[in-house]
VONU-636698 format. One record per residue (C-alpha): residue in three letters; z, x, y; residue number from 1. Coordinates in Angstrom, 3 decimals. Each point is the difference from the previous one (the first is absolute). Layout:
N
("ALA",(Z,X,Y),NUM)
...
//
This chain:
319
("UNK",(-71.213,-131.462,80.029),1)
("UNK",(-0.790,0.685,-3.554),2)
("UNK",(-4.070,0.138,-0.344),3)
("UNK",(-1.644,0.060,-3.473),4)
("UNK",(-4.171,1.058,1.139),5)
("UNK",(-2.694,-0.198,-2.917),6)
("UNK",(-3.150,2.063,0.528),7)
("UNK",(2.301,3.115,1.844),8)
("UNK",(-2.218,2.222,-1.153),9)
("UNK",(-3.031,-1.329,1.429),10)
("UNK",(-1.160,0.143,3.622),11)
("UNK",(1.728,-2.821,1.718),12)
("UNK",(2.696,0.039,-2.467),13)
("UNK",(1.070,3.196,0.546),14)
("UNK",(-0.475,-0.305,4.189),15)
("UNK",(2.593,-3.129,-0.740),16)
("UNK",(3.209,2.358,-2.132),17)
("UNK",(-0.248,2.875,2.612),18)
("UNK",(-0.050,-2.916,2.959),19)
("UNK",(2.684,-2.068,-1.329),20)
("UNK",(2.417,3.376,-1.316),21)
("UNK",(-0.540,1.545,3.328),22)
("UNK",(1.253,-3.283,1.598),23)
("UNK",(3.214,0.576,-2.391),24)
("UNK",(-0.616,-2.796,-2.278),25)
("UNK",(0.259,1.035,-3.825),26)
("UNK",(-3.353,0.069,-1.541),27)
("UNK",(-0.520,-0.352,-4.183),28)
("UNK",(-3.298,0.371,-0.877),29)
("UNK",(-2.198,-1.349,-3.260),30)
("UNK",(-1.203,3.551,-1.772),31)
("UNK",(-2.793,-1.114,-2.948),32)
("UNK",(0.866,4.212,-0.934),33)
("UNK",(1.379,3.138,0.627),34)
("UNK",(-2.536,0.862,2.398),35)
("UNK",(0.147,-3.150,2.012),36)
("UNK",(4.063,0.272,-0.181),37)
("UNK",(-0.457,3.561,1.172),38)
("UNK",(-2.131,-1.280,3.105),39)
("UNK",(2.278,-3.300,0.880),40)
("UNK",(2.952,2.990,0.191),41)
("UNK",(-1.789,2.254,2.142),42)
("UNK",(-0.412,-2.952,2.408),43)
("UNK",(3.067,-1.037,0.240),44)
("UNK",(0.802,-2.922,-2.787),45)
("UNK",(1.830,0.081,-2.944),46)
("UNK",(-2.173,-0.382,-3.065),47)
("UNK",(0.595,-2.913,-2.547),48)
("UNK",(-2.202,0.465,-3.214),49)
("UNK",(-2.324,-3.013,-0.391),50)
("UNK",(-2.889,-1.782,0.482),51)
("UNK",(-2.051,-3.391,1.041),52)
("UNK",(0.163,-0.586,-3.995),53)
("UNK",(3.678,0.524,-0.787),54)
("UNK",(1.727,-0.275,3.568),55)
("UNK",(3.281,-2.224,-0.892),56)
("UNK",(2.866,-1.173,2.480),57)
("UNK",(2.259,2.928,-1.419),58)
("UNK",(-2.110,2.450,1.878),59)
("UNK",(0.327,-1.744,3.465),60)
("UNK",(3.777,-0.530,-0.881),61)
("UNK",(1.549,-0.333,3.779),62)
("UNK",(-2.884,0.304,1.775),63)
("UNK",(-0.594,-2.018,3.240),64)
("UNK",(-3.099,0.371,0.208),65)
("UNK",(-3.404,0.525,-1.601),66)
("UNK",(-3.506,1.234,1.189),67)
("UNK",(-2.442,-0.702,-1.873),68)
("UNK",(-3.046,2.667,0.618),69)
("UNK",(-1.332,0.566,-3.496),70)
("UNK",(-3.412,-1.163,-0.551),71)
("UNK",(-3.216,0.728,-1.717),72)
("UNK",(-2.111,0.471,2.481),73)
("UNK",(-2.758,1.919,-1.432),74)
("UNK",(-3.931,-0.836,1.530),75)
("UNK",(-0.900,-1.049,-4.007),76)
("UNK",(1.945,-0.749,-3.230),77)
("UNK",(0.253,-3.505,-2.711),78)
("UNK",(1.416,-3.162,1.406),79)
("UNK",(2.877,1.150,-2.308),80)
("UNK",(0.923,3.116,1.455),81)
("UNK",(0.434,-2.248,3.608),82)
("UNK",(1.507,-2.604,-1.581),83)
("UNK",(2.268,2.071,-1.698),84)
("UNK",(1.173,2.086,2.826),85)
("UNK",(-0.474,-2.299,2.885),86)
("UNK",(0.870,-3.545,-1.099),87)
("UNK",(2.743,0.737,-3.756),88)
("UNK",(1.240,3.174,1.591),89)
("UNK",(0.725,-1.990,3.243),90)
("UNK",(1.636,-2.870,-1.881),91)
("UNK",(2.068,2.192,-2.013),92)
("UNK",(1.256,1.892,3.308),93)
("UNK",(0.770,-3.440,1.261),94)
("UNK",(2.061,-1.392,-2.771),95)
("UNK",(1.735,3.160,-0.197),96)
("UNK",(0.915,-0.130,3.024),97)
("UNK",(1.122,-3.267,0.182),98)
("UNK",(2.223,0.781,-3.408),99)
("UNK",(1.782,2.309,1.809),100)
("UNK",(0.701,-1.674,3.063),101)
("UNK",(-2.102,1.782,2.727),102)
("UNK",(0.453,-1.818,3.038),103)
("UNK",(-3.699,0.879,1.263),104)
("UNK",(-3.479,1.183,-1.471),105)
("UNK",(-2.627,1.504,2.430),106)
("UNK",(-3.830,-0.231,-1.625),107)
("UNK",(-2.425,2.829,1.466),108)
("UNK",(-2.673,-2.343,-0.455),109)
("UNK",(-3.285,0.095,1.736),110)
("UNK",(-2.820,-1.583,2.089),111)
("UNK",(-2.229,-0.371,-3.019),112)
("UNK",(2.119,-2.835,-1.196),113)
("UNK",(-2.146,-2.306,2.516),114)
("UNK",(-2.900,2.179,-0.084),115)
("UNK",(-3.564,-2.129,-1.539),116)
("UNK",(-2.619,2.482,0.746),117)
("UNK",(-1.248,-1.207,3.353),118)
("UNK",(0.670,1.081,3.622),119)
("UNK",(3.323,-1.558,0.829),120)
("UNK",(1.637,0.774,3.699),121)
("UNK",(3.018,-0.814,1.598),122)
("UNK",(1.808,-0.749,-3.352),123)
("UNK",(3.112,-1.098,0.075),124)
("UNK",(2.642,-1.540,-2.768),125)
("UNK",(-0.970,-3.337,0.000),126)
("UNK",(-3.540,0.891,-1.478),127)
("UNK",(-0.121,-1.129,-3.933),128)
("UNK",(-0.478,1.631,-2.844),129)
("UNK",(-3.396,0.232,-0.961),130)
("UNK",(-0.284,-2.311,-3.191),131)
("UNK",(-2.260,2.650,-1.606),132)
("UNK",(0.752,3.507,1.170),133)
("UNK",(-3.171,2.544,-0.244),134)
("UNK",(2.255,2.044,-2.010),135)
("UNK",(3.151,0.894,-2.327),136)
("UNK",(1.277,2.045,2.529),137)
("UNK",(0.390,-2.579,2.369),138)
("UNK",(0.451,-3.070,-2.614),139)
("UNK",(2.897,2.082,-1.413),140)
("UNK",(1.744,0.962,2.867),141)
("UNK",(-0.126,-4.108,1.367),142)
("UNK",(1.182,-0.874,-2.688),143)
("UNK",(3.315,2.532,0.107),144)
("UNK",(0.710,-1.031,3.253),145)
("UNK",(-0.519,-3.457,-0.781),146)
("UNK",(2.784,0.417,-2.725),147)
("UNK",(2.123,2.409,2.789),148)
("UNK",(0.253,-2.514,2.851),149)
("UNK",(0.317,-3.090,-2.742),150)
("UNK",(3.361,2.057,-1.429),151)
("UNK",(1.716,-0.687,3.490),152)
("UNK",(3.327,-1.595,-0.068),153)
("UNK",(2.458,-0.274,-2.832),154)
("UNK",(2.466,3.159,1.846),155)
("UNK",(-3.615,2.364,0.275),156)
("UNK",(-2.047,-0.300,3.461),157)
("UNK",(-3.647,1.531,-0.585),158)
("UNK",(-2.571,1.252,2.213),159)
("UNK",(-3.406,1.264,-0.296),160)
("UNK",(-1.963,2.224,2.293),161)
("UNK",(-3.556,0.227,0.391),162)
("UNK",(-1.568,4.019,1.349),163)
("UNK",(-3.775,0.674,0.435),164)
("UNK",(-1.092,3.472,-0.911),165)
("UNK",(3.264,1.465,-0.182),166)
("UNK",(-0.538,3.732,1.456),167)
("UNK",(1.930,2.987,0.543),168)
("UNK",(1.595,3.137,-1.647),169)
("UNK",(-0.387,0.204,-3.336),170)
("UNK",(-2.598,-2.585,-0.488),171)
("UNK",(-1.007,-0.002,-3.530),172)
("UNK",(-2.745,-2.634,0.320),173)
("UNK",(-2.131,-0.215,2.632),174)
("UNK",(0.288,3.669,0.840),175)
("UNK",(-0.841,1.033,-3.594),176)
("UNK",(-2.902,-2.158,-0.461),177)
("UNK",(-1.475,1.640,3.384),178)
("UNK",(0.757,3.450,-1.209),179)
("UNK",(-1.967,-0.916,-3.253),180)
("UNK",(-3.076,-1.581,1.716),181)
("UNK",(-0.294,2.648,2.474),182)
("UNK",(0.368,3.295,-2.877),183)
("UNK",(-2.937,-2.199,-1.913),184)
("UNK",(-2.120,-1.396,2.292),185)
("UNK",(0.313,-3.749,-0.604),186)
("UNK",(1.426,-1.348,3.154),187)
("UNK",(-1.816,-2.160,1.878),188)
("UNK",(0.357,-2.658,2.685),189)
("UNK",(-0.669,-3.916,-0.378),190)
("UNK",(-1.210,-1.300,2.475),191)
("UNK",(0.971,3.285,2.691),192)
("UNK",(3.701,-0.904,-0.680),193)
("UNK",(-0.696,-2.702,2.896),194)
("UNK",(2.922,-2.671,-1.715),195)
("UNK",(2.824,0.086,2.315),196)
("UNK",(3.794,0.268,-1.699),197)
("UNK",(3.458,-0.077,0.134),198)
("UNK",(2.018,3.180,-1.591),199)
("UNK",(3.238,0.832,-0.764),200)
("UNK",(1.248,3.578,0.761),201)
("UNK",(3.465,0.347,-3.140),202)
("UNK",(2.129,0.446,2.834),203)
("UNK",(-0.508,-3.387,1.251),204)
("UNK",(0.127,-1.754,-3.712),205)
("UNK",(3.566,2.190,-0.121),206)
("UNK",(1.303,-1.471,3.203),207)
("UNK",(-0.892,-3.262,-1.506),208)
("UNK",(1.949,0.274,-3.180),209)
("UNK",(2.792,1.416,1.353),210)
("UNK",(0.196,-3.082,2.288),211)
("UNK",(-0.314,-2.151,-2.899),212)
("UNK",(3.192,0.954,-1.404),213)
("UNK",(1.614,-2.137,2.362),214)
("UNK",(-2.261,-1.962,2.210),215)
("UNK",(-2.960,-2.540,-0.814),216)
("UNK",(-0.094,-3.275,-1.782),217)
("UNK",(0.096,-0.706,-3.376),218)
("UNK",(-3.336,-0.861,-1.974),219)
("UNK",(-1.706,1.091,2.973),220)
("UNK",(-3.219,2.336,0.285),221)
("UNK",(-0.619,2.421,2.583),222)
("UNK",(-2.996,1.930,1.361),223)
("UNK",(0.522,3.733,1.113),224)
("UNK",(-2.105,2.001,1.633),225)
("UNK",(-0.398,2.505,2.454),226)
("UNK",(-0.819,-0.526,3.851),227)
("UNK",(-3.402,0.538,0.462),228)
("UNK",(-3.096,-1.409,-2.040),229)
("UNK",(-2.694,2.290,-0.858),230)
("UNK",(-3.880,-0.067,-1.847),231)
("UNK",(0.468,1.452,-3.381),232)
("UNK",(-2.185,3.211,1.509),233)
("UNK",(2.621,0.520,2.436),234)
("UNK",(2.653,-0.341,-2.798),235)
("UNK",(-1.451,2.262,-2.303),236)
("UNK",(-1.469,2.168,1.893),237)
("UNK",(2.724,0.560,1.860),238)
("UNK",(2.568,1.042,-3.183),239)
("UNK",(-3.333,1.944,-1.059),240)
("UNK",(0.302,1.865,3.062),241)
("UNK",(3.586,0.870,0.307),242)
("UNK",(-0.130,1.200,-3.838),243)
("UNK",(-2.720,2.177,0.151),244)
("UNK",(-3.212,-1.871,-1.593),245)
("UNK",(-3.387,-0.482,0.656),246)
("UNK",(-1.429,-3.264,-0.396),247)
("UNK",(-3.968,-0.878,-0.098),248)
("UNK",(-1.182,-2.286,2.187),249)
("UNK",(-2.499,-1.964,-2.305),250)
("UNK",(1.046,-3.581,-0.636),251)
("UNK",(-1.715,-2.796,-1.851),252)
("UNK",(0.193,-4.090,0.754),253)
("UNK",(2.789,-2.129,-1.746),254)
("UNK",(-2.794,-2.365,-0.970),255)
("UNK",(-1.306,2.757,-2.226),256)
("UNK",(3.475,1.734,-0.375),257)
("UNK",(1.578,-3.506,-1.255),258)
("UNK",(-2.636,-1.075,-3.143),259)
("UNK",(-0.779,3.872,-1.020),260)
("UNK",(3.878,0.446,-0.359),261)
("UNK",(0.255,-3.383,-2.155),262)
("UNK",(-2.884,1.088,-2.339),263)
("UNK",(1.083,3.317,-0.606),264)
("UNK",(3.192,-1.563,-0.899),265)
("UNK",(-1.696,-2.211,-2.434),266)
("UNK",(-1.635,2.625,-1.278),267)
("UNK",(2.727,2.021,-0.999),268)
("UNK",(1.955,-2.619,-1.357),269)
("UNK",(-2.708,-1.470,-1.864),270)
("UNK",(-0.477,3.511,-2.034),271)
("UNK",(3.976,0.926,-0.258),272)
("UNK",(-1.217,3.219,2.519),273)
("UNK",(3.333,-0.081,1.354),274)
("UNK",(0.552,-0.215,3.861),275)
("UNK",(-2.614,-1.104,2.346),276)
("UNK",(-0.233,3.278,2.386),277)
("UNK",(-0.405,-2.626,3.108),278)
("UNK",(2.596,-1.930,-0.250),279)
("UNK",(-0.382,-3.682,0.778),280)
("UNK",(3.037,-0.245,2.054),281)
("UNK",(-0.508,3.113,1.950),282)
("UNK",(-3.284,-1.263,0.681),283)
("UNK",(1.575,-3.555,1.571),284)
("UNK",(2.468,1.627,1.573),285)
("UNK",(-2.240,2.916,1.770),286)
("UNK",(-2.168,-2.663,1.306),287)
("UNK",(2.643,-3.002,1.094),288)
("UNK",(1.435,-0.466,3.221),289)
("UNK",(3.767,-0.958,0.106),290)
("UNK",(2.376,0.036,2.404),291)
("UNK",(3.263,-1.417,0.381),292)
("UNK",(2.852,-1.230,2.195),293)
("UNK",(3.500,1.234,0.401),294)
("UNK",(2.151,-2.396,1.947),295)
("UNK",(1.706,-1.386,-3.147),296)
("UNK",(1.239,3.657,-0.795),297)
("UNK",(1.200,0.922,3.713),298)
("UNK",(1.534,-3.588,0.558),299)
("UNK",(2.281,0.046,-2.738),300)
("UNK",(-0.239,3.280,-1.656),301)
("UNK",(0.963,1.272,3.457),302)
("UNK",(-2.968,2.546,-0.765),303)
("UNK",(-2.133,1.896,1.976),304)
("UNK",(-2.162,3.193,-1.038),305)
("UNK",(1.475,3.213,0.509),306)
("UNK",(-3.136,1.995,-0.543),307)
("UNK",(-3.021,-0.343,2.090),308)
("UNK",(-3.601,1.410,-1.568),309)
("UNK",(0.390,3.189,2.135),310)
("UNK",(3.166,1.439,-1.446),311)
("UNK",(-0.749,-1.341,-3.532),312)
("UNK",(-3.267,2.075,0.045),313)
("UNK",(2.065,2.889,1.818),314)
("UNK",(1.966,0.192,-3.240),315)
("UNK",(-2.786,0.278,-2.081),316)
("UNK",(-1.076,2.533,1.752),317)
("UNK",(2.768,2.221,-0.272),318)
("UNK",(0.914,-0.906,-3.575),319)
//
C-alpha cells in the first residue's frame, strides 16, 4: 500500500513511517523543509515538499492511503494558530486527499475532542462533544474530526482515533515539559496527582493505524489506549523515573490550582505579556480524571495493545 503520513517528523508521526516501511508498505512523507525531509528519510519515508497550507492532490498522487498526524499541539498559542493547523490544515489534507482518489484517511485525533474540564470515567464514543470546549486545543481538534468522519463515503472511508497521553521514545511533549519543570523548579502536583487515567504508550496508537488501513468503519471514532489505568502520579512519576528525574513532592488543590491558573491567564492577556507561564489547559488537564474504554477499537479494529506499562518504561530506560 501506498501511505502519504503528515507530521513524520514529529513523535507519533515518525513512530507511524518506520512502522508502516518496516511492514513493506511504501511510505511518502509531508516535509514543511529540508530538515524535516532529512528526518522523514532517515525514518524510512520518502519526503514530498509541502505543508498543511499548500498540500494539493498532486502530492498524494497514487497514494492509498493517508495519516493524518500533524497538529498544533502546543500547551498555549492564538485561536488562529489551532485553527489554522488543526481545523484548515485538516480540511485541506482531506480535500486533497479526496482529489486524488485515496481510498482511506486515518485522523490521529485525540481524547480531548470530548474532553470539558471535569472528571469524566469510563468514556467511551458515544459521549458528545462538549458544546463549549475549555479550550482551542480541544475545540479545534473536535472540530477536525468532526469534518474527518463527516468526509466518509464518496470512494474515501475515514477514521479517527482517539490516544491519551501518548508516551514513549522520543516523546517531544510530555517528556520535555518534565525535563523543563524539573531543571527550574516549577513542577508541582495538583491535587497529589490522585486523578486516575487512561494512556497511550506510541506503540499501541501505531498498531492502531496500521489496522486502520484496512479494517474499521467508516465515519467511525475510536478510543485507544493502553491496558492498564493509572493516577496521573503513577503516570508521571513513573516516565520520571525511568528517565532519570527528580520530581518534588509538594502539590497544591485544583480548587486553588483551577481559578489562580484562569487569572494569571487574564492577566497576561489583558497586558499583551505574552504567554501565561501556567497554562490554563495544563492546569485542567493535571487536575481531571479521564478514563476511557476500548472495546470499539478491539471489536472491529481487531486491536489489542502490544505494549504493557512495564516494557514501555523498560525502553525509556535504556534509551
Amino acid at each position: 500500500m501506498k501511505v502519504f503520513v503528515t507530521g513524520g517528523s514529529g513523535f507519533v508521526g515518525g513512530h507511524a513511517i518506520e512502522a508502516l516501511a518496516a511492514a513493506g508498505h511504501e511510505v511518502l512523507a509531508m516535509a514543511r523543509s529540508e530538515r524535516s525531509a532529512e528526518v522523514v528519510r532517515g525514518l524510512g519515508a520518502a519526503p514530498v515538499r509541502c505543508d498543511l497550507d499548500t498540500v494539493a492532490a498532486e502530492h498524494l498522487s497514487g497514494c492509498d492511503a493517508v495519516v493524518h498526524a500533524a497538529a498544533y499541539v502546543e500547551e498555549t498559542g492564538s485561536w488562529d494558530d489551532y485553527w489554522r493547523a488543526n481545523v484548515e490544515g485538516t480540511q485541506r489534507v482531506v480535500d486533497a486527499a479526496r482529489a486524488a482518489g485515496v481510498r482511506r484517511f486515518v485522523l490521529v485525533s485525540t481524547n480531548a475532542t470530548v474532553f470539558d474540564s471535569s472528571d469524566q470515567l469510563d468514556v467511551d464514543e458515544a459521549w458528545l462533544y462538549p458544546a463549549s470546549p475549555p479550550f482551542a486545543y480541544a475545540a479545534t481538534k473536535a472540530e477536525a474530526e468532526r469534518r474527518v468522519l463527516a468526509a466518509d463515503g464518496e470512494g474515501m472511508t475515514t477514521v479517527a482515533l482517539r490516544p491519551c497521553f501518548v508516551w514513549g521514545p522520543r516523546d517531544n511533549t510530555v517528556l520535555p515539559a518534565l525535563r523543563r519543570m524539573a531543571g527550574d523548579g516549577s513542577f508541582v502536583w495538583i491535587d497529589g496527582g490522585r486523578a486516575r487515567v487512561s494512556t497511550t504508550h506510541v506503540a499501541n496508537l501505531v498498531h492502531a493505524i496500521e489496522l486502520s488501513l484496512t479494517q474499521g468503519r467508516g465515519g467511525q471514532a475510536y478510543f485507544v489506549a493502553d491496558e492498564d489505568q493509572v493516577t496521573l502520579r503513577q503516570f508521571v512519576g513513573g516516565l520520571a523515573t525511568a528517565t532519570g528525574l527528580t520530581l518534588p513532592d509538594r502539590s497544591v488543590p485544583a480548587a486553588l490550582a483551577r481559578p489562580a491558573a484562569r487569572a494569571l491567564d487574564l492577566v497576561f492577556r489583558t497586558f499583551r505579556l505574552g504567554a501565561s507561564p501556567v497554562p490554563v489547559m495544563t492546569v485542567d488537564v493535571m487536575s481531571s480524571a479521564m478514563t476511557v474504554r476500548t472495546e470499539k477499537a478491539r471489536a472491529e479494529l481487531g486491536w489489542t495493545p502490544v505494549v504493557d506499562r512495564e516494557r514501555g518504561l523498560a525502553t525509556l530506560t535504556l534509551a
